[in-house]
TIDO-888331 format. One record per atom (N, C-alpha, C): residue number from 1; atom name; x, y, z. Coordinates in Angstrom, 2 decimals, decimal comma. Layout:
// residues N
resi	name	u	v	w
NUM	CA	X	Y	Z
...
// end
This chain:
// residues 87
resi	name	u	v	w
1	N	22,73	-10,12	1,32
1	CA	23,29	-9,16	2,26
1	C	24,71	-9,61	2,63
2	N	25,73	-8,69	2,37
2	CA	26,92	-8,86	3,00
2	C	26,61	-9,89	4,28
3	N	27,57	-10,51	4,92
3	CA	28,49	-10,72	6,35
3	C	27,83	-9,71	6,87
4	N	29,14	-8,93	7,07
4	CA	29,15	-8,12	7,81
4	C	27,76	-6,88	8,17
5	N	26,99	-6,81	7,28
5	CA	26,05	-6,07	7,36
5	C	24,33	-6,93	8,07
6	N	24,52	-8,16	8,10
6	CA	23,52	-8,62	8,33
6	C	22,74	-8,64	9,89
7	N	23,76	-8,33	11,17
7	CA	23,83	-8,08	12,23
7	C	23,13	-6,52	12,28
8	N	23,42	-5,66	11,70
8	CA	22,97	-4,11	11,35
8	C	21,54	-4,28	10,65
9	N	21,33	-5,45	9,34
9	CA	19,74	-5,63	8,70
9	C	18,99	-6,12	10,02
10	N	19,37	-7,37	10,95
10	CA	18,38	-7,56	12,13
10	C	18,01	-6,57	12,99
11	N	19,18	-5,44	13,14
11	CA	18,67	-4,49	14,39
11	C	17,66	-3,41	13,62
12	N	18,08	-2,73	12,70
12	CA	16,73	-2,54	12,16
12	C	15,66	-2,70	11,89
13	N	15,52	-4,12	11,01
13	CA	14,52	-4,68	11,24
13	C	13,80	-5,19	12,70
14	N	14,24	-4,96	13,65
14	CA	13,85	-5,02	14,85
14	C	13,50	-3,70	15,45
15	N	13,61	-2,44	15,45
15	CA	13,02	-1,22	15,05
15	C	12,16	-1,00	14,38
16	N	11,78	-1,27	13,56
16	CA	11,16	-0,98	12,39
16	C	9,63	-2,28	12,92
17	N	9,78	-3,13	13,97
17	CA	9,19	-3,80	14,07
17	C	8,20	-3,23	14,91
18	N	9,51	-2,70	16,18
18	CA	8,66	-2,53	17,30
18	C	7,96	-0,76	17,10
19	N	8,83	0,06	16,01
19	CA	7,42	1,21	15,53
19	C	6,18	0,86	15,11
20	N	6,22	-0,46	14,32
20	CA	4,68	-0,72	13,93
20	C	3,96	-1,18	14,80
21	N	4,26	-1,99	15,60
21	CA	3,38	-2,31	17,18
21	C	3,06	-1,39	17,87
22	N	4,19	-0,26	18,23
22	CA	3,45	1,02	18,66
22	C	2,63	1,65	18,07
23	N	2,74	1,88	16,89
23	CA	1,69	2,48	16,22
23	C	0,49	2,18	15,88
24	N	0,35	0,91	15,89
24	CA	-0,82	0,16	15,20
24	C	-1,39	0,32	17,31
25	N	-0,63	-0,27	18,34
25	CA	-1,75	-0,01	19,58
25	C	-2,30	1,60	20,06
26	N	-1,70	2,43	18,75
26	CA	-2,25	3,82	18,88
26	C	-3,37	3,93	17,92
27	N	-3,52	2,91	17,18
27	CA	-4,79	3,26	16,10
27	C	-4,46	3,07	14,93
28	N	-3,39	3,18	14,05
28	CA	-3,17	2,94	13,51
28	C	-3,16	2,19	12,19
29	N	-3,97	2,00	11,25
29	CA	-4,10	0,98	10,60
29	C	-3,57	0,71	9,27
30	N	-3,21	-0,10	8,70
30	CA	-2,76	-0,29	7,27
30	C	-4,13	-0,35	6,29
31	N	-4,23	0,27	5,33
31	CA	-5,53	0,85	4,45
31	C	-5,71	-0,91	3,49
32	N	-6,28	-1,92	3,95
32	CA	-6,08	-3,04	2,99
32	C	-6,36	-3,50	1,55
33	N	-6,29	-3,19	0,55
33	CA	-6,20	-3,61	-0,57
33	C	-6,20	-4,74	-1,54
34	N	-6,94	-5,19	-2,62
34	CA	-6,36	-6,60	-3,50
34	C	-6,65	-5,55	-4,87
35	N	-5,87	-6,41	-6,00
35	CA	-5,64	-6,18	-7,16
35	C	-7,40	-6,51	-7,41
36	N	-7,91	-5,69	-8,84
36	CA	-9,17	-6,38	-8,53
36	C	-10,35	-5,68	-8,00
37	N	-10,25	-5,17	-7,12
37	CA	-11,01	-4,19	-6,17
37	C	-11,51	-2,90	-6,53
38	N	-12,34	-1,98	-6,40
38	CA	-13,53	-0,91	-6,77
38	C	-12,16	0,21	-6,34
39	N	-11,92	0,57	-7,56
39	CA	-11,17	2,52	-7,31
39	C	-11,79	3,28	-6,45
40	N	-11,86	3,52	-5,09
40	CA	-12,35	4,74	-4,35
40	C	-11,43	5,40	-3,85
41	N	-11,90	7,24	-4,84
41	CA	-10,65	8,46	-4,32
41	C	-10,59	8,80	-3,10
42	N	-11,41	8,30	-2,36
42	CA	-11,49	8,42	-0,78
42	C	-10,10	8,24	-0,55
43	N	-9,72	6,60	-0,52
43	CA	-8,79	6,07	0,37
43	C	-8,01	6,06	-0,77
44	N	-7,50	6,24	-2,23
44	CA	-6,55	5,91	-3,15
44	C	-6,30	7,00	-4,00
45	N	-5,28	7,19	-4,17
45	CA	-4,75	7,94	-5,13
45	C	-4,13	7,15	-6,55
46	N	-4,97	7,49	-7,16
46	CA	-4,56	6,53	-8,58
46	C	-2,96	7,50	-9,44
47	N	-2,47	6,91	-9,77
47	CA	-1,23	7,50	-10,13
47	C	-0,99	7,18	-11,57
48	N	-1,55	6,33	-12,04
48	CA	-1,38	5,92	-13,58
48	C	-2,60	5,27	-13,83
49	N	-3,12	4,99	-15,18
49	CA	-4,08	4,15	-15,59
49	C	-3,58	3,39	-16,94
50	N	-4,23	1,75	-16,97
50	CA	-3,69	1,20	-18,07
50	C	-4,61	0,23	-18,47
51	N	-4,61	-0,83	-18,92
51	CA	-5,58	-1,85	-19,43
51	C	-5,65	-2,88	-18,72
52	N	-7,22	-2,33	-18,15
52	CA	-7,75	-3,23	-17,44
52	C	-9,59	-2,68	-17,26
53	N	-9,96	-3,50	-16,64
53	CA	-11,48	-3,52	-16,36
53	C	-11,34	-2,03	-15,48
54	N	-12,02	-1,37	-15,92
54	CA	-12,36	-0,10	-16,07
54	C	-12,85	0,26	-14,38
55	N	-11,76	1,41	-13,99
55	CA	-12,27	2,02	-11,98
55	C	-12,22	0,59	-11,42
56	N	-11,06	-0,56	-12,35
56	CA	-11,13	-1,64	-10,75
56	C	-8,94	-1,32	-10,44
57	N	-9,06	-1,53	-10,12
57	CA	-6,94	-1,36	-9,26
57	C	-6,47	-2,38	-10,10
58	N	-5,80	-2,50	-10,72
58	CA	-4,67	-3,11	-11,47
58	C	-3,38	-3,45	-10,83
59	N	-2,67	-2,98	-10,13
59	CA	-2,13	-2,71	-8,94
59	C	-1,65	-2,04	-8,21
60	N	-1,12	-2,25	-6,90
60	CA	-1,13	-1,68	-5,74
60	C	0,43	-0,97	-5,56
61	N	0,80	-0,08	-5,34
61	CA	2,20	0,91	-5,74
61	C	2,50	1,29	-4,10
62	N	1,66	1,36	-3,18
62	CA	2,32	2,16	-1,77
62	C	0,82	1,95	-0,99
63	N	0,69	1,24	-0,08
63	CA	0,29	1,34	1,45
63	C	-0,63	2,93	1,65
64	N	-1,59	2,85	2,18
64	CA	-2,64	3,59	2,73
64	C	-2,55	3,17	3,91
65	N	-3,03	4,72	5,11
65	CA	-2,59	4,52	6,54
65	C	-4,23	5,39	7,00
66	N	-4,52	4,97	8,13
66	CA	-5,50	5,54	8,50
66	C	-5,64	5,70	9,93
67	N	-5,89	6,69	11,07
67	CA	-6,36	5,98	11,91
67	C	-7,11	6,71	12,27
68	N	-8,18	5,71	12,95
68	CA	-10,24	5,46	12,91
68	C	-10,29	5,81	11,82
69	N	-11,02	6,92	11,49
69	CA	-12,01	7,06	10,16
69	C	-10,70	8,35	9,68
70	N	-9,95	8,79	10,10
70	CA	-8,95	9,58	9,60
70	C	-7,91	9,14	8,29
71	N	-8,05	9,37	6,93
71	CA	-6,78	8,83	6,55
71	C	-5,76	9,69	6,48
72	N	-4,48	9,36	6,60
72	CA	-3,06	9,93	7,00
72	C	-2,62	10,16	5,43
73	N	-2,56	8,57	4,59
73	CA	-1,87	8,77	3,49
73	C	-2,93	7,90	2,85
74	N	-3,43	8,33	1,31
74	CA	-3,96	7,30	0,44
74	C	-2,99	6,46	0,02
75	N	-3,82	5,23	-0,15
75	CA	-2,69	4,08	-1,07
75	C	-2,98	4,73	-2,71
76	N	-1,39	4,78	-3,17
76	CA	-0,89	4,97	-4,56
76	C	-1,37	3,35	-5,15
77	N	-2,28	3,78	-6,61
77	CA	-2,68	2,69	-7,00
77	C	-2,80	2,70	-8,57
78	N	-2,51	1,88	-9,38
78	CA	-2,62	1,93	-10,70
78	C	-4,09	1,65	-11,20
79	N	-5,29	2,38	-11,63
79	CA	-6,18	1,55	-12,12
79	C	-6,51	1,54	-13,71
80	N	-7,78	0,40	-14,23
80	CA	-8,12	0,04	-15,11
80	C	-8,41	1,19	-15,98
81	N	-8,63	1,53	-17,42
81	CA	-8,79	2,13	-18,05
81	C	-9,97	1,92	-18,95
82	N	-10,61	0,63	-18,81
82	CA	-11,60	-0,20	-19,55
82	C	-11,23	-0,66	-20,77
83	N	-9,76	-0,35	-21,30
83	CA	-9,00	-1,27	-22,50
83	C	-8,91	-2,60	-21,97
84	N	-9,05	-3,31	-23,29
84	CA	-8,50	-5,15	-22,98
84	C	-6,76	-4,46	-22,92
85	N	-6,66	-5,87	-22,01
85	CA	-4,99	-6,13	-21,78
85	C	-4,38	-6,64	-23,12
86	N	-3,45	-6,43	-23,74
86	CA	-2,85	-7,39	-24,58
86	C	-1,99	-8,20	-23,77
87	N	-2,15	-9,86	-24,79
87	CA	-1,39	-10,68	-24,09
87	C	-0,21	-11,06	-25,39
// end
């Protein structure tokens, strides 16, 4: 980051801080995820598929939001296709 711009990256990032504290003491939650994990279209929107162990997430592309049992946004997720990976 520039000098001059780095005074402008803290105040944002200091915004950007205190929206997620508000939001999260409104309910708010981040949808949690690992690479690895069972494909459900509930909470994910798969966006591509490639080689890997077949309906498990390959990886994780964008954040899922929920709050209580409401989801807002599915997490964008790449999953398995049941092809071996080439190495």
């Amino acid at each position: 980051i520039p000098e001059e711009a780095k005074e402008w990256a803290t105040g944002v990032t200091a915004i950007f801080k205190q929206l997620e504290e508000t939001l999260q003491k409104n309910g708010l939650e981040k949808i949690e995820l690992k690479e690895g994990a069972s494909f459900d279209p509930e909470t994910q929107e798969a966006v591509s598929m490639q080689p890997g162990k077949k309906d498990k997430i390959v990886q994780v592309l964008e954040a899922g939001y929920k709050i209580e049992d409401r989801i807002l946004r599915r997490s964008k997720v790449i999953v398995g296709n049941g092809e071996k990976e080439q190495k």
